[in-house]
MARZA-200872 format. One record per residue (C-alpha): x, y, z; residue in three letters; residue number from 1; chain. Coordinates in steps of 0.2 Angstrom, whole numbers. Layout:
% residues N
> X_Y_Z_res_n_chain
> X_Y_Z_ala_NUM_A
...
% end
This chain:
% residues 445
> X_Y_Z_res_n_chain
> 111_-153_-72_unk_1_A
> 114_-152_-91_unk_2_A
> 103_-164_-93_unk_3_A
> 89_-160_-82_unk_4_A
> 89_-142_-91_unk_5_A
> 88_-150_-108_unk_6_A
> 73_-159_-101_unk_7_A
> 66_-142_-99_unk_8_A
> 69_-132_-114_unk_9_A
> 60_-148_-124_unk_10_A
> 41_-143_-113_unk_11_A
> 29_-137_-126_unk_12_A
> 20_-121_-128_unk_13_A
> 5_-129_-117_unk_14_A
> 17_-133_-103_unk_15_A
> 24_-119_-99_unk_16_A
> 10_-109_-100_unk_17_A
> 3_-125_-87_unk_18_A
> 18_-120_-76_unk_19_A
> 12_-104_-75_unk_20_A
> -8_-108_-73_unk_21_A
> -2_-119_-58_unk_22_A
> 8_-104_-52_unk_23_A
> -6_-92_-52_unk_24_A
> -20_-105_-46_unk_25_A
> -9_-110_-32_unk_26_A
> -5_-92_-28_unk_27_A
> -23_-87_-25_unk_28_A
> -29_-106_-16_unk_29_A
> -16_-113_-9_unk_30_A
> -7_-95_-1_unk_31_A
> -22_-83_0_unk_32_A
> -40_-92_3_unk_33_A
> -31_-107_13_unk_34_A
> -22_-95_25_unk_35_A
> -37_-83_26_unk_36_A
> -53_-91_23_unk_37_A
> -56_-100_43_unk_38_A
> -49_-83_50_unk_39_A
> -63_-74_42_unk_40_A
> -78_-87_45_unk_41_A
> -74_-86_63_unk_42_A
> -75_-66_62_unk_43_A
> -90_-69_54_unk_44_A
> -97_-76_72_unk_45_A
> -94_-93_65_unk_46_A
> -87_-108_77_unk_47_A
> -73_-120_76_unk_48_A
> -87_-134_74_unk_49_A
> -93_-125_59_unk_50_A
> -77_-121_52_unk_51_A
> -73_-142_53_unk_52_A
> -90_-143_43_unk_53_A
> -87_-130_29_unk_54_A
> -69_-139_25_unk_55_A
> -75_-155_27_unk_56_A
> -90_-153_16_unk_57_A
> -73_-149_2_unk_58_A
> -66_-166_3_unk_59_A
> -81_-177_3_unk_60_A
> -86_-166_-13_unk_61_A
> -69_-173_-18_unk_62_A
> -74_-190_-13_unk_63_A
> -90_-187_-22_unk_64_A
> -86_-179_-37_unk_65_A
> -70_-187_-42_unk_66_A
> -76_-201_-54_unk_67_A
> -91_-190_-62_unk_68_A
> -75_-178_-65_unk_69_A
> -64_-193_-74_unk_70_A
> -80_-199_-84_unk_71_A
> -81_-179_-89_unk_72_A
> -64_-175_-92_unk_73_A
> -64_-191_-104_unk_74_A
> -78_-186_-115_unk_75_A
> -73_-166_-114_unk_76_A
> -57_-168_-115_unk_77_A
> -45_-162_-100_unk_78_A
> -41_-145_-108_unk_79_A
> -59_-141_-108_unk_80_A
> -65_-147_-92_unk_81_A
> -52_-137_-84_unk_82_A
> -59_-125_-91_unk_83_A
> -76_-127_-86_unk_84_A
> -66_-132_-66_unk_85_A
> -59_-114_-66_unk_86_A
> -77_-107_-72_unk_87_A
> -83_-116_-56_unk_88_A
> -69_-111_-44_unk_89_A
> -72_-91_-49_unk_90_A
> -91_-92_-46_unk_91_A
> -90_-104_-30_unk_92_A
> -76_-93_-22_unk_93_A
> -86_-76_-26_unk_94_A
> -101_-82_-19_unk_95_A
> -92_-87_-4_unk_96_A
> -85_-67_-1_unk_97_A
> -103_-59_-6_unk_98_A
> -112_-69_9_unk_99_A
> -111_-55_20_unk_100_A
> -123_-45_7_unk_101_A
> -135_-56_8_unk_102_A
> -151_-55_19_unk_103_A
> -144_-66_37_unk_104_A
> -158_-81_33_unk_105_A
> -146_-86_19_unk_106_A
> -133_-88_35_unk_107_A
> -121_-105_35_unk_108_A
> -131_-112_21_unk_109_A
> -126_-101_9_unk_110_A
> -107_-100_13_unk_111_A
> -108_-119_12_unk_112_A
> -119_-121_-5_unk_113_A
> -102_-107_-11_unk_114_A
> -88_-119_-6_unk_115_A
> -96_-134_-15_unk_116_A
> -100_-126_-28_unk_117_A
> -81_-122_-28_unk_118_A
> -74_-136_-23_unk_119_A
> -83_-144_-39_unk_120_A
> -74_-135_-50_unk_121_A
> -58_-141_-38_unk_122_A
> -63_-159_-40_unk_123_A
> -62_-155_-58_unk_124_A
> -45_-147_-57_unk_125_A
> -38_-162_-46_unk_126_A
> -43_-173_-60_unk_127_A
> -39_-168_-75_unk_128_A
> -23_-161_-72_unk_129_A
> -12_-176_-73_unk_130_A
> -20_-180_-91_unk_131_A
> -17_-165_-98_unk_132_A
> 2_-165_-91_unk_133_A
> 1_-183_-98_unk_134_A
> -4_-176_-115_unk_135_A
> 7_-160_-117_unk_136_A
> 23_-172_-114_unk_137_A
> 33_-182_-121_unk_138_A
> 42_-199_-110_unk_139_A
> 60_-188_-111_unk_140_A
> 55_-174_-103_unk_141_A
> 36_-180_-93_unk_142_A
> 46_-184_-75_unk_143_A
> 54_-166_-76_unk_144_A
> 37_-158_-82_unk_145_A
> 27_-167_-65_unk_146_A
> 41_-162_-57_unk_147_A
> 41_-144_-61_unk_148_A
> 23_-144_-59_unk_149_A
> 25_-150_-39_unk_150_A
> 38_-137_-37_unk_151_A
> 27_-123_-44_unk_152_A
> 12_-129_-33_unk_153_A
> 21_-125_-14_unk_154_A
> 33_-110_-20_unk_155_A
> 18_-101_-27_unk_156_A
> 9_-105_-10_unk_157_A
> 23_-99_0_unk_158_A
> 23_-84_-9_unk_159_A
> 4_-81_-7_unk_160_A
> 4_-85_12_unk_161_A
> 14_-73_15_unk_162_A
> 5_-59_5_unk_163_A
> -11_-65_12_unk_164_A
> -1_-64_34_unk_165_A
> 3_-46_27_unk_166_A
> -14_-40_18_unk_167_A
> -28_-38_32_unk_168_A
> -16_-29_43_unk_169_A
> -12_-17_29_unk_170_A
> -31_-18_25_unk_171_A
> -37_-12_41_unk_172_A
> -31_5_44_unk_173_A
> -39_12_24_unk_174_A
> -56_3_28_unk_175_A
> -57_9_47_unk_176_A
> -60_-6_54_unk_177_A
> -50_-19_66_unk_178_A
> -43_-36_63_unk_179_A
> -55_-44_74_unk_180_A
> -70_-37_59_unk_181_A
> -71_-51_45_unk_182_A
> -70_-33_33_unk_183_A
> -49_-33_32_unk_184_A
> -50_-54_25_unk_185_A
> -66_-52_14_unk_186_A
> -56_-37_4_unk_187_A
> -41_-47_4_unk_188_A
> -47_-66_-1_unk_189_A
> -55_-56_-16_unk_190_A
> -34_-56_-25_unk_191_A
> -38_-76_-23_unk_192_A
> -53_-74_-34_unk_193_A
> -41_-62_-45_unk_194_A
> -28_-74_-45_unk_195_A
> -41_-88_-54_unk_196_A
> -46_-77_-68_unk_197_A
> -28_-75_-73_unk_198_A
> -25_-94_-73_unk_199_A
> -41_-95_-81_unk_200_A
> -35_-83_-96_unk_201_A
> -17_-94_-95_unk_202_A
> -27_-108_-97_unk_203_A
> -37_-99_-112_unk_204_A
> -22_-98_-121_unk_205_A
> -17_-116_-122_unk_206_A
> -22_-126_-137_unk_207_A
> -29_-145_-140_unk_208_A
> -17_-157_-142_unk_209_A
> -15_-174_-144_unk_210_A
> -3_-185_-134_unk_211_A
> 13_-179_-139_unk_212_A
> 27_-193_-146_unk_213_A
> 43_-196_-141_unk_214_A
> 56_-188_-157_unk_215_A
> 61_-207_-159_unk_216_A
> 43_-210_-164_unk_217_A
> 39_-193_-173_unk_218_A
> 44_-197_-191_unk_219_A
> 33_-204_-204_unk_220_A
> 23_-219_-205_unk_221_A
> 32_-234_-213_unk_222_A
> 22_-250_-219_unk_223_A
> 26_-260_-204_unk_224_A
> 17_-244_-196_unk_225_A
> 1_-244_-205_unk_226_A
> 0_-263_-204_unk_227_A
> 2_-262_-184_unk_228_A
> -12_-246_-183_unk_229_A
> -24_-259_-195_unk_230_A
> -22_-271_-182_unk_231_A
> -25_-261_-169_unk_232_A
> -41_-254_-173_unk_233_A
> -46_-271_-180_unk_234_A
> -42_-277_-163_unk_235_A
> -57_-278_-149_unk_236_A
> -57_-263_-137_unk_237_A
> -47_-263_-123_unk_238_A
> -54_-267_-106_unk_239_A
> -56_-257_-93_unk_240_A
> -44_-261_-79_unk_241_A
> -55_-262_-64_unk_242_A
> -41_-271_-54_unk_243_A
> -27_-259_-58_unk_244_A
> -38_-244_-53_unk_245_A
> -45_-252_-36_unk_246_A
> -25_-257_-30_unk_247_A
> -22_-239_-34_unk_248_A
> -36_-229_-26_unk_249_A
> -31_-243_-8_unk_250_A
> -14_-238_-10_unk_251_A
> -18_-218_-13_unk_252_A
> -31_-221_2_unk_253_A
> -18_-229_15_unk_254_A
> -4_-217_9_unk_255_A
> -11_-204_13_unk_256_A
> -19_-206_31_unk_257_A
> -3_-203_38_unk_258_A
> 0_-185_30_unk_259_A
> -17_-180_31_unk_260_A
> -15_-183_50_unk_261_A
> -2_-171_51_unk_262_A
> -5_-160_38_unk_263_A
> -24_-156_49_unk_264_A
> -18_-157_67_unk_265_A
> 1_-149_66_unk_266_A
> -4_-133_69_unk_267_A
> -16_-140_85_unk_268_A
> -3_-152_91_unk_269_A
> 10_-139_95_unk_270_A
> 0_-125_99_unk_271_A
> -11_-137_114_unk_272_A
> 2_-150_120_unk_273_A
> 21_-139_115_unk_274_A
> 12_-121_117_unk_275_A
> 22_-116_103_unk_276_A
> 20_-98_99_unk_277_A
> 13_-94_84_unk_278_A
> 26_-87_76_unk_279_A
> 38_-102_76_unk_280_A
> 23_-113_69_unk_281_A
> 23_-101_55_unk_282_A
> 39_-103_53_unk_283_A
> 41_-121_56_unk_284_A
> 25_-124_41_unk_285_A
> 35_-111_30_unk_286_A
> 51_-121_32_unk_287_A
> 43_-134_27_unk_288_A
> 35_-128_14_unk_289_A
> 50_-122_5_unk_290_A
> 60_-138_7_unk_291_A
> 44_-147_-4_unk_292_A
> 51_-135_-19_unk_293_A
> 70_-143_-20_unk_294_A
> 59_-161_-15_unk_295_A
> 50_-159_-30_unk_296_A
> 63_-154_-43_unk_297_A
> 74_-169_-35_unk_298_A
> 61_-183_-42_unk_299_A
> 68_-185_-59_unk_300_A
> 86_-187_-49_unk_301_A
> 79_-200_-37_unk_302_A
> 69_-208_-53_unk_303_A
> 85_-210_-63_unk_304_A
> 92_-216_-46_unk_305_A
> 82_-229_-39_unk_306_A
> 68_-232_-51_unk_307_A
> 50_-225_-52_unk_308_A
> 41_-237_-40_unk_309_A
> 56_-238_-28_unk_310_A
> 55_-219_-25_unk_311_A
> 39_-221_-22_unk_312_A
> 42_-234_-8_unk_313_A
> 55_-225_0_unk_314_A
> 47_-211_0_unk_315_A
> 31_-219_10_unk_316_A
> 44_-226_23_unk_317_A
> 53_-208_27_unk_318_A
> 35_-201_29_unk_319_A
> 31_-215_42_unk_320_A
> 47_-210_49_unk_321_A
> 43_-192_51_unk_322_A
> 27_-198_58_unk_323_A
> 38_-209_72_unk_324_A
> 51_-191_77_unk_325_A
> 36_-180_76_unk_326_A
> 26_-192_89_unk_327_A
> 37_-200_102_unk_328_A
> 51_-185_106_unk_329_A
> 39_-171_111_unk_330_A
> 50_-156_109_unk_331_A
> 48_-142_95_unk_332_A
> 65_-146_85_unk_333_A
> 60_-163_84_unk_334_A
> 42_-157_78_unk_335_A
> 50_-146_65_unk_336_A
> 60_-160_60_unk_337_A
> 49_-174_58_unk_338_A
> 37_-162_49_unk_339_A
> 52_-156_35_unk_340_A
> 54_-175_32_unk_341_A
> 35_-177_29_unk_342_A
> 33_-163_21_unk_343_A
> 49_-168_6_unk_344_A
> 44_-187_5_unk_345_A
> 28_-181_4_unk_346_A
> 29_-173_-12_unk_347_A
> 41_-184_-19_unk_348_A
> 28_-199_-14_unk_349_A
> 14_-188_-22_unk_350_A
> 25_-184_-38_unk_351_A
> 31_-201_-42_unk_352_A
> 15_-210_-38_unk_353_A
> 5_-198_-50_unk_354_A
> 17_-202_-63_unk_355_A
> 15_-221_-60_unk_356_A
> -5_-222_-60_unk_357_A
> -4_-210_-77_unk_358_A
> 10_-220_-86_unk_359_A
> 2_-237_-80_unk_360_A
> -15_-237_-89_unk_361_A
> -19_-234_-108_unk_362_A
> -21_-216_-113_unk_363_A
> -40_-217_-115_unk_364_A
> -41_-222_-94_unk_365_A
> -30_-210_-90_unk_366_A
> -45_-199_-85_unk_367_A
> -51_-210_-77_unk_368_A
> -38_-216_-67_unk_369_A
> -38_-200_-60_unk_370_A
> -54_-198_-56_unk_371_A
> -52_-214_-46_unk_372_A
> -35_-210_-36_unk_373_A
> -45_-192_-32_unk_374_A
> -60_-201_-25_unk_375_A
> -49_-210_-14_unk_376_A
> -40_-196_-10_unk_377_A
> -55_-186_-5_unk_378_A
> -62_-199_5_unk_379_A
> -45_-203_16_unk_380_A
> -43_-184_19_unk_381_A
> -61_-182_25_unk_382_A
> -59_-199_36_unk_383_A
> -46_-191_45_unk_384_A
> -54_-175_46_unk_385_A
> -70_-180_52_unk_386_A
> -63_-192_65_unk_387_A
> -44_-185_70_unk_388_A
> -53_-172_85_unk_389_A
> -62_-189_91_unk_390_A
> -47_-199_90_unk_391_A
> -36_-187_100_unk_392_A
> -49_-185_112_unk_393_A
> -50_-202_118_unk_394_A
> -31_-206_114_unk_395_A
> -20_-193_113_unk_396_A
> -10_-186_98_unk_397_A
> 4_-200_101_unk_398_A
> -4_-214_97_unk_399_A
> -16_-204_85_unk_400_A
> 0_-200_73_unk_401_A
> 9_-216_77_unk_402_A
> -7_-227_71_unk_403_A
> -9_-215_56_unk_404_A
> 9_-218_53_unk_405_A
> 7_-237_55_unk_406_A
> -8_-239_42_unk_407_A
> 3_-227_30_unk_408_A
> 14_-241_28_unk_409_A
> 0_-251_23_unk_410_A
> 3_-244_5_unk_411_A
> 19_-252_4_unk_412_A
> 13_-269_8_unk_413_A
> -3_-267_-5_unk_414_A
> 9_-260_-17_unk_415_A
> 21_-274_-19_unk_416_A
> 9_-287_-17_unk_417_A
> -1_-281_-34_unk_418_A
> 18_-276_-44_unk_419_A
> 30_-287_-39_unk_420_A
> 28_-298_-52_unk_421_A
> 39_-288_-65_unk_422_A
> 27_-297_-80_unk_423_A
> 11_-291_-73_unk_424_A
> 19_-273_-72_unk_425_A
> 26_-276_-91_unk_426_A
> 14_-285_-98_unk_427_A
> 12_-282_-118_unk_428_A
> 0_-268_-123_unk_429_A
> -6_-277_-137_unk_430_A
> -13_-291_-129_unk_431_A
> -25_-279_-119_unk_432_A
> -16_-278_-105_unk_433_A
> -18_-265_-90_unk_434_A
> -2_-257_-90_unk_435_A
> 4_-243_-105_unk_436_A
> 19_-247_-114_unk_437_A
> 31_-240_-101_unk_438_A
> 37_-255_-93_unk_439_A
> 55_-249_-90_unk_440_A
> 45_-236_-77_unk_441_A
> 33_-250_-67_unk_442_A
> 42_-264_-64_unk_443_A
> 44_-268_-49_unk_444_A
> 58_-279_-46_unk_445_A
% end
């Protein structure tokens, strides 16, 4: 514990004023506009086939945007596109809540042409938040910082959820309307908007940076140092690792099917084959929700433990797991259960993973790297999206979450194909190799 709070005293200025950017952007998105914003489409007259079109159009603007967004955020700078994201985010999402204004021709069209607009500015975000992280820390304190950071992201959204579950109610009586008028959620997704122009001034506040440097390495530059930075930039430029990124974005893709399955069709799946009242799916998701924040905080622990890509592997193997209870014992406790041991090795498997795609390439892909994990995560979440109602249709959520789980494992197979050799994970950086410096953290043995 001593160390783990050492760790945390040792974050920069920029880091924990990123802590807190995350707290409030999560706050607004992932608490208030996710709870609130399909509950107000379908007051707006809006059917559940046009609600599954205005969040899918999200993720393949995810799928779309993520490498534009890495080849941004490498010339910009991450600081700065974020900054540009959050700009994005505020216009998209207040143009989504003035649609009712505008003359009815406008209609779906224009709700939509908002949330991409938004979720531009999101794809942005997703990006470039790992380089910057990856920037503003050092290696003795960087798995504590991601750690942190994933901890911040489902607290804050618990906390919002459950303003946002209180507000329309409380809403409703002042403007004289009922809940069944789209008037109580409009007035209330606006504190999301709110919410991102106080991360946006967090964000303001932060300063450029360059990678920071472990205290071993901050001292002043001996002979043997200058001779080595001569060499380095006499040396040719470093290729880009095409391979490295493919294995990653695969194994991001197959990783997260599983999770994406029951992340979209939880809520469905208990309510049509449990009928599971409400309230205990909102209490189940919460639940689940607040285990996510001890899950996140645990990384470092299980890093120290087991190793960076173990953790990451066992991880993958609990969610399958959780996947397994969830599907083939058909009662609510062992719903709840399989989704609390989803939900943990979820973000433990998100957590680690991040922090092995962002240590395992130089610091000029990072960006990059990013932009091509995001593209595949867009594009594994909108799969399951577009095709889960189809799927279940035609073979019931059993074997709809057991294949999902099946192909999450995938990952596993395609991960220690690529890493098992322990010199391709640690192969020198001088010689231009794919993989940073770290190699204490990658190899996979």
């Amino acid at each position: 514990m001593g160390e783990y709070l050492g760790a945390l005293r040792q974050f920069s200025r920029n880091m924990r004023l990123y802590v807190l950017y995350t707290a409030l952007f999560a706050f607004g998105y992932m608490g208030v506009f996710t709870l609130l914003i399909n509950l107000y489409l379908l007051r707006l007259g809006y059917s559940i086939e046009y609600v599954g079109i205005f969040g899918g159009a999200g993720l393949l603007t995810l799928a779309l945007g993520a490498l534009p967004a890495g080849v941004i955020g490498g010339r910009l700078g991450s600081r700065r596109t974020l900054i540009v994201a959050m700009i994005l985010v505020i216009a998209g999402s207040a143009l989504v809540l003035i649609s009712e204004s505008l003359p009815a021709v406008f209609g779906f069209a224009w709700l939509l042409f908002s949330y991409v607009l938004a979720w531009i500015g999101g794809t942005f975000y997703i990006v470039n938040n790992p380089p910057f992280m990856m920037a503003n820390t050092s290696p003795l304190e960087r798995n504590h910082a991601f750690a942190v950071v994933n901890a911040t992201l489902p607290l804050a959204g618990f906390a919002g959820t459950l303003v946002a579950g209180l507000l329309p109610g409380l809403l409703a009586g002042p403007l004289q309307v009922s809940l069944d008028s789209p008037a109580p959620y409009r007035v209330a997704l606006w504190l999301s908007v709110l919410c991102y122009l106080l991360s946006f001034v967090v964000l303001l506040l932060t300063h450029d940076q360059a990678s920071v440097l472990p205290a071993t390495e901050a001292r002043n530059p001996t002979d043997q140092d200058r001779g080595a930075a001569r060499a380095e930039a006499a040396s040719p430029p470093h290729r880009f690792p095409y391979g490295l990124v493919a294995i990653m974005m695969l194994i991001l893709f197959f990783r997260l099917l599983g999770e994406s399955a029951v992340g979209g069709f939880f809520t469905v799946y208990l309510d049509t084959e449990l009928r599971t009242p409400t309230s205990l799916i909102g209490l189940a998701t919460a639940l689940a929700r607040l285990l996510a924040v001890p899950a996140a905080l645990a990384v470092p622990l299980f890093i120290q433990r087991f190793g960076l890509a173990r953790t990451f592997l066992i991880s993958v193997i609990v969610i399958s797991a959780g996947i397994a209870v969830l599907s083939l014992i058909e009662t609510l406790p062992a719903a709840a259960v399989g989704l609390l041991c989803i939900t943990a090795a979820g973000t433990i498997s998100a957590t680690s993973l991040m922090l092995f795609h962002q240590q395992a390439v130089r610091p000029e892909w990072r960006t990059a790297m990013s932009g091509g994990v995001s593209m595949a995560q867009g594009i594994s979440m909108a799969v399951v999206t577009f095709a889960g109602g189809f799927i279940i249709a035609a073979w019931g959520f059993r074997n709809f979450f057991l294949a999902s789980a099946a192909l999450s494992l995938v990952a596993i197979a395609l991960f220690r194909a690529y890493f098992r050799s322990s010199e391709r994970a640690a192969a020198p950086a001088a010689e231009g190799a794919e993989v940073a410096p770290e190699p204490e953290a990658l190899a996979v043995q």
